[in-house]
HTML snippet that shows the backbone in 3Dmol.js (N, CA, C, O; Angstrom):
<script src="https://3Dmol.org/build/3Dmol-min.js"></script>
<div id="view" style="width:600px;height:400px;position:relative"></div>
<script>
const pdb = `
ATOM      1  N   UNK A   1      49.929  52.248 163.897  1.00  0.00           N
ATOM      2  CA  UNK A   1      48.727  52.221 163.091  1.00  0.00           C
ATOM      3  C   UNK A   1      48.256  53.661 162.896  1.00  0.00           C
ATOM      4  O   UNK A   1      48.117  54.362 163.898  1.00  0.00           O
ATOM      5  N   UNK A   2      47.977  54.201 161.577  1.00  0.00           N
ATOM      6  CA  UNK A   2      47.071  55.224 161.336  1.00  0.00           C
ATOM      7  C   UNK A   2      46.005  55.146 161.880  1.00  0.00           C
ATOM      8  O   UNK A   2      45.357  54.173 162.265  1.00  0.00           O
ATOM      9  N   UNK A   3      45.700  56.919 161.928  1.00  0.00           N
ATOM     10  CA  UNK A   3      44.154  56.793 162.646  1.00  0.00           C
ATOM     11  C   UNK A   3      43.936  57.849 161.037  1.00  0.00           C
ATOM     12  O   UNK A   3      44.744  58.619 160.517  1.00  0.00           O
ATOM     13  N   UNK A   4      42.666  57.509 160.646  1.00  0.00           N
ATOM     14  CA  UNK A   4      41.625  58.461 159.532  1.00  0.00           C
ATOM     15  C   UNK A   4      41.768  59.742 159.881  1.00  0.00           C
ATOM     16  O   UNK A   4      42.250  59.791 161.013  1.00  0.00           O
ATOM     17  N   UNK A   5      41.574  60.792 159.436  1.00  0.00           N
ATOM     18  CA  UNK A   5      41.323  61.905 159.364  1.00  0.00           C
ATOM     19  C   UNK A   5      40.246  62.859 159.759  1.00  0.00           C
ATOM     20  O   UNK A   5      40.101  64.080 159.683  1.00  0.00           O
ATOM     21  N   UNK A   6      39.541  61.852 160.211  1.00  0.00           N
ATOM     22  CA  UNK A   6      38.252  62.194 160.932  1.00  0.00           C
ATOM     23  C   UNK A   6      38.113  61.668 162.158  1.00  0.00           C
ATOM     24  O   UNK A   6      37.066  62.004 162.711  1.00  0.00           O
ATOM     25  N   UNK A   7      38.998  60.771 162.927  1.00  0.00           N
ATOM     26  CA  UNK A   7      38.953  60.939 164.062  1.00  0.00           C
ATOM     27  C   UNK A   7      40.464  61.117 164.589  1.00  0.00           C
ATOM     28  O   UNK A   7      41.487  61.109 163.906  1.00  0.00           O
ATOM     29  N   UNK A   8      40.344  61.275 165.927  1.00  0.00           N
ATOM     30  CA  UNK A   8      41.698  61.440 166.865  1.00  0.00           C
ATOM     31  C   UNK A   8      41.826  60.344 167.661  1.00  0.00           C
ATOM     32  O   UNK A   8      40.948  59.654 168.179  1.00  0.00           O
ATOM     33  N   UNK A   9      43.074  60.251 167.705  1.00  0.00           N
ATOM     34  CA  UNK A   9      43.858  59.209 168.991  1.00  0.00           C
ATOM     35  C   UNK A   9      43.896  59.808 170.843  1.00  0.00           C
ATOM     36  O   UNK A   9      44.763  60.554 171.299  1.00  0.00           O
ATOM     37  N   UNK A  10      43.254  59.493 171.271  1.00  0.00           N
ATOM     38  CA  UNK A  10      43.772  59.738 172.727  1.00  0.00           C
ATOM     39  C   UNK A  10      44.454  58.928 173.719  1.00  0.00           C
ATOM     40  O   UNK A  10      44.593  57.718 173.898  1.00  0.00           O
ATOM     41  N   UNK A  11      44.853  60.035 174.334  1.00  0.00           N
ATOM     42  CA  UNK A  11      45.933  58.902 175.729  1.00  0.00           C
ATOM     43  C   UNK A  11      45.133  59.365 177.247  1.00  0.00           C
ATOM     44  O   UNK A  11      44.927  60.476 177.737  1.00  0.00           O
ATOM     45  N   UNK A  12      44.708  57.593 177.848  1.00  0.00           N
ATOM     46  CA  UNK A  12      44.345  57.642 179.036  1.00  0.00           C
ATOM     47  C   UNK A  12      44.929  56.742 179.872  1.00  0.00           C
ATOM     48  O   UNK A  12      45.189  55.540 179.835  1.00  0.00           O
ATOM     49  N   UNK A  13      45.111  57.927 180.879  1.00  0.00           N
ATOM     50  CA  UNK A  13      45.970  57.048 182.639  1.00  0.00           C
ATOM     51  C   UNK A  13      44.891  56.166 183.281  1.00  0.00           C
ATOM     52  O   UNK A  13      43.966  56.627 183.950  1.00  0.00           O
ATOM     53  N   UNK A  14      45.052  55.046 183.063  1.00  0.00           N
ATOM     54  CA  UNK A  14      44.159  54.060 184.378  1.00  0.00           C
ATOM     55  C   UNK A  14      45.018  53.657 185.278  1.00  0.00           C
ATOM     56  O   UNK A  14      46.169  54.083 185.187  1.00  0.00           O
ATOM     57  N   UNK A  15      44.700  52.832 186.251  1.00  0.00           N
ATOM     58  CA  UNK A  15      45.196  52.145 187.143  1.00  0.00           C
ATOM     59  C   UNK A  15      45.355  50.343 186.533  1.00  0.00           C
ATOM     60  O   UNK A  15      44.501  50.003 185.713  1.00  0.00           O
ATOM     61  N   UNK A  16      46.162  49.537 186.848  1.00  0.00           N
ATOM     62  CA  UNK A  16      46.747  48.543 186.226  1.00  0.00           C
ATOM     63  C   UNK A  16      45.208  47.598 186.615  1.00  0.00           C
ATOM     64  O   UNK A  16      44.601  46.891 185.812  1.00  0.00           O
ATOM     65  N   UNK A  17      44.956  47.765 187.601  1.00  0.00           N
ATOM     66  CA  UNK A  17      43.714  46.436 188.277  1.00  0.00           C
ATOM     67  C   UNK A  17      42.388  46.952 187.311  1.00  0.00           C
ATOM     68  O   UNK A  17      41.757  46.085 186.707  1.00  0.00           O
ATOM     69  N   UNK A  18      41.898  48.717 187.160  1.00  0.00           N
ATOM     70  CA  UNK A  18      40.797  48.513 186.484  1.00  0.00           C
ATOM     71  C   UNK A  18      41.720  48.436 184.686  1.00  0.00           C
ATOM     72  O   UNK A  18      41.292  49.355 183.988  1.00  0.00           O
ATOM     73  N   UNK A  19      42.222  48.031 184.337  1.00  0.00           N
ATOM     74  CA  UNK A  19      42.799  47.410 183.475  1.00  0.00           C
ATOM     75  C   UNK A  19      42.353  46.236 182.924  1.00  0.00           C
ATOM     76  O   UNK A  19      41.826  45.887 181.867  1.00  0.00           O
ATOM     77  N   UNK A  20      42.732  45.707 183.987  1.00  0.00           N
ATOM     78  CA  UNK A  20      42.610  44.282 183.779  1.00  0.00           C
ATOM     79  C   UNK A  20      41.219  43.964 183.493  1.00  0.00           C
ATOM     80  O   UNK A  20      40.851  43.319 182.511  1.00  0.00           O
ATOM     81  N   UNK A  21      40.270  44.569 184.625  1.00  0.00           N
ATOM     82  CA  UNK A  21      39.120  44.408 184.773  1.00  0.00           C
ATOM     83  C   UNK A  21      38.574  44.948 183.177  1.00  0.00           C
ATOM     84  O   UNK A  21      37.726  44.150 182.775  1.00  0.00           O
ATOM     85  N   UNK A  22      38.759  45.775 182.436  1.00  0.00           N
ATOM     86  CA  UNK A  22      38.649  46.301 181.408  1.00  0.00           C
ATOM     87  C   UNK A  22      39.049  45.064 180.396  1.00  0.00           C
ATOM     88  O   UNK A  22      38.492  45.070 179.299  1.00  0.00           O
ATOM     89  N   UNK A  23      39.868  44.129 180.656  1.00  0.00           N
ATOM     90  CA  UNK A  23      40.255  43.202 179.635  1.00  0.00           C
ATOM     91  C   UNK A  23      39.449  42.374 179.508  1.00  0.00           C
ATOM     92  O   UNK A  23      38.840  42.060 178.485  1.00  0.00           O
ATOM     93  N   UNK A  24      39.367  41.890 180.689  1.00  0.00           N
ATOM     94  CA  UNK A  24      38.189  40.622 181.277  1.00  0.00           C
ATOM     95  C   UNK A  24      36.656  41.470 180.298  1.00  0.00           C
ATOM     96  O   UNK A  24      36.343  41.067 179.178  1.00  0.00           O
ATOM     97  N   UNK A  25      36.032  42.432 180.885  1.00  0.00           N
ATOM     98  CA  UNK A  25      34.776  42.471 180.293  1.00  0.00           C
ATOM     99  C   UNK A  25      35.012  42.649 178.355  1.00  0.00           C
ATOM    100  O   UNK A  25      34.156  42.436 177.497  1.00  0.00           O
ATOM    101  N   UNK A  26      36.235  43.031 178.183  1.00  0.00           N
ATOM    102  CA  UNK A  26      35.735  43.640 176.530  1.00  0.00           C
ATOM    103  C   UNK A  26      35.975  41.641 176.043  1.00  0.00           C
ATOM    104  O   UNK A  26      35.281  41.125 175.167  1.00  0.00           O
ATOM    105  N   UNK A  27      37.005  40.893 176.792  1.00  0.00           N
ATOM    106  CA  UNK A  27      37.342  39.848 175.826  1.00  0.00           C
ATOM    107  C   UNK A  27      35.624  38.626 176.200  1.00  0.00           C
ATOM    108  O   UNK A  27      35.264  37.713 175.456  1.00  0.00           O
ATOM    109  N   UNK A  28      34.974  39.016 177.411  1.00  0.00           N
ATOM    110  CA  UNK A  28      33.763  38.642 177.088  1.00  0.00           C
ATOM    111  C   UNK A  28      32.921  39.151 176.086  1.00  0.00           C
ATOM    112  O   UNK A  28      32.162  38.233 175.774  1.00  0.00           O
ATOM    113  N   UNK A  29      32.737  39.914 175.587  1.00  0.00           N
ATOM    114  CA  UNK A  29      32.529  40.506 174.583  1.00  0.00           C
ATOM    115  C   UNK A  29      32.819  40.461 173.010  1.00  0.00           C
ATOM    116  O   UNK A  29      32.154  41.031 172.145  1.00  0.00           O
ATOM    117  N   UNK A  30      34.246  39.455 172.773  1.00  0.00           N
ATOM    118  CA  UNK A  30      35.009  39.749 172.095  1.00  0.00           C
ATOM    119  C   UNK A  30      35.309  40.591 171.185  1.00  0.00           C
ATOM    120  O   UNK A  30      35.286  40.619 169.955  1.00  0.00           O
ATOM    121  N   UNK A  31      35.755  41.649 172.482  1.00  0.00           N
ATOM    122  CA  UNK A  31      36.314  43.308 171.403  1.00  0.00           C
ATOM    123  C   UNK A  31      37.785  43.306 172.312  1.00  0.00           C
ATOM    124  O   UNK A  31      38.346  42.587 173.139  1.00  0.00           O
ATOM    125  N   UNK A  32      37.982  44.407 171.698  1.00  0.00           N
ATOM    126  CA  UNK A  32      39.709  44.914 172.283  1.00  0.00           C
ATOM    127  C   UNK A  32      39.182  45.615 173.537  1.00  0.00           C
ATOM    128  O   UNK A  32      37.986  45.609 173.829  1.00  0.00           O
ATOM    129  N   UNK A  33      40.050  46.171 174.205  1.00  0.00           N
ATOM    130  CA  UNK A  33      40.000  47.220 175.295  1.00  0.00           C
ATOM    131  C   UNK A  33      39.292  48.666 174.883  1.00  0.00           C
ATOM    132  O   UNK A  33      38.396  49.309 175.432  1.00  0.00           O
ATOM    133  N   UNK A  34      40.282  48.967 173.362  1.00  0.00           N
ATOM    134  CA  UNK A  34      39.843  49.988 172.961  1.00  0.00           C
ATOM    135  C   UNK A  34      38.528  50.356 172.341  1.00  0.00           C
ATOM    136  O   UNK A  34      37.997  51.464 172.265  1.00  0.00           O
ATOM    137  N   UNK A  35      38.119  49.191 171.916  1.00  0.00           N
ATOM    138  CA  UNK A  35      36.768  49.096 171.381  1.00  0.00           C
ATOM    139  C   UNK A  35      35.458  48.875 172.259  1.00  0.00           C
ATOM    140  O   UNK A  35      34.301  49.201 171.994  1.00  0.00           O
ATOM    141  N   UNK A  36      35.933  48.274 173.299  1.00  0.00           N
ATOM    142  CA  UNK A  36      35.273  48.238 174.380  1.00  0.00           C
ATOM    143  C   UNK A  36      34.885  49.251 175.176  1.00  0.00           C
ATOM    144  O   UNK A  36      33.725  49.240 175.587  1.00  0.00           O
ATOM    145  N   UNK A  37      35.771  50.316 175.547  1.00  0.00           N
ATOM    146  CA  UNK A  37      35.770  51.651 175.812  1.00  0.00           C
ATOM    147  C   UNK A  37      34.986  52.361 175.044  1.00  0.00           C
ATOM    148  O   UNK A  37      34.183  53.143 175.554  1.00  0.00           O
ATOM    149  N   UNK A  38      35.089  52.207 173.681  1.00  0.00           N
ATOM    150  CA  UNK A  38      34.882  53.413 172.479  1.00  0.00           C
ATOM    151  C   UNK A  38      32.927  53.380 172.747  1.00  0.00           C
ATOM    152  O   UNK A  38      32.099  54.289 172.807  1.00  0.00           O
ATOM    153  N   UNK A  39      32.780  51.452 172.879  1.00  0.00           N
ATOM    154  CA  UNK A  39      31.450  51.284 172.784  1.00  0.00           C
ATOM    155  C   UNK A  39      30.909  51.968 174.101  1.00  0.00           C
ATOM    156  O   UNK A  39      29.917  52.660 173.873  1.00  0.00           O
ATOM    157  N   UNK A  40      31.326  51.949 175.472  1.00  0.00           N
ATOM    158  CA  UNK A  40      30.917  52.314 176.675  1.00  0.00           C
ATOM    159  C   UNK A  40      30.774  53.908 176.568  1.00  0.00           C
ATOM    160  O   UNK A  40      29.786  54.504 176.996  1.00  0.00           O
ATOM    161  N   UNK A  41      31.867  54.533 175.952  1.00  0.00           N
ATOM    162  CA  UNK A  41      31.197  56.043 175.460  1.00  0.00           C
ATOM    163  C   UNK A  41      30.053  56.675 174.868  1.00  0.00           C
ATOM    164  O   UNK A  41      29.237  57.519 175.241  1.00  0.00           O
ATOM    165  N   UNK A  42      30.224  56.091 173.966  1.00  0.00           N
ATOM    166  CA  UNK A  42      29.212  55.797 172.621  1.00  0.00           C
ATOM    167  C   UNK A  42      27.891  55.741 173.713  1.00  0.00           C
ATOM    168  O   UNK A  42      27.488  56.821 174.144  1.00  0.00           O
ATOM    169  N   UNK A  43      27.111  54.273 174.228  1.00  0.00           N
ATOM    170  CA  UNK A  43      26.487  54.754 174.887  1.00  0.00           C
ATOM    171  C   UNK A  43      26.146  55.784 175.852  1.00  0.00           C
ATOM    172  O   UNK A  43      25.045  56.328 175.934  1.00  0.00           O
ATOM    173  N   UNK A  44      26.911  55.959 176.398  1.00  0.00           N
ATOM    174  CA  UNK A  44      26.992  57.084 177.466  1.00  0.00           C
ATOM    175  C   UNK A  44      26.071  58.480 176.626  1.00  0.00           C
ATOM    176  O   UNK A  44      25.131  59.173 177.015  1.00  0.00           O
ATOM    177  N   UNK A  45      26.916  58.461 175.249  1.00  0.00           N
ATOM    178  CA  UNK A  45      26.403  59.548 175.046  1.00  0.00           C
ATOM    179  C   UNK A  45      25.174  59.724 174.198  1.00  0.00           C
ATOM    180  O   UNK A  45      24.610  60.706 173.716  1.00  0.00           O
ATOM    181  N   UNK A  46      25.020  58.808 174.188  1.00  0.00           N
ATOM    182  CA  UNK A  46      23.387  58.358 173.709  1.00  0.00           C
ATOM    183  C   UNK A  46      22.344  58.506 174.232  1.00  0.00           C
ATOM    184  O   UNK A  46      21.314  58.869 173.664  1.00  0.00           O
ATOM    185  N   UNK A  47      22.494  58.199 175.580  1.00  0.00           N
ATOM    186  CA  UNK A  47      21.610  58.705 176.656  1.00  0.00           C
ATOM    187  C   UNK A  47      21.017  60.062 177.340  1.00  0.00           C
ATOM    188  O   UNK A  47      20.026  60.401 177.988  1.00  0.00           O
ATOM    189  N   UNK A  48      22.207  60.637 176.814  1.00  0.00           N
ATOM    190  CA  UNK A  48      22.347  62.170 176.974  1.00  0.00           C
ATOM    191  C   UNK A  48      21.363  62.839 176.367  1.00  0.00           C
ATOM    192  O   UNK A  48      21.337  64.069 176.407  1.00  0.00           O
TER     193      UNK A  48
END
`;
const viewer = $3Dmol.createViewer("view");
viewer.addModel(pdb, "pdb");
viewer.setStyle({}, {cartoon: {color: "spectrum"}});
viewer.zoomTo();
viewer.render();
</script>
């Protein structure tokens, strides 16, 4: 999949268990992993 031109792709090392745990909360949610993440940043840096 393309990424736009205005943003970038990154690569992150987790561990397989907070993985999972990462699956479990985004599919309560119903988002992906990655979107789930993207949103947990997003706040983060909102707060800031």
């Amino acid at each position: 999949m393309s990424v736009k031109k205005d943003k970038i792709r990154i690569a992150v090392t987790i561990p397989r268990e907070i993985n999972e745990q990462l699956k479990i909360k985004a599919e309560q949610e119903q988002r992906s992993v990655s979107n789930y993440v993207y949103n947990l940043i997003v706040k983060d840096l909102k707060q800031d």
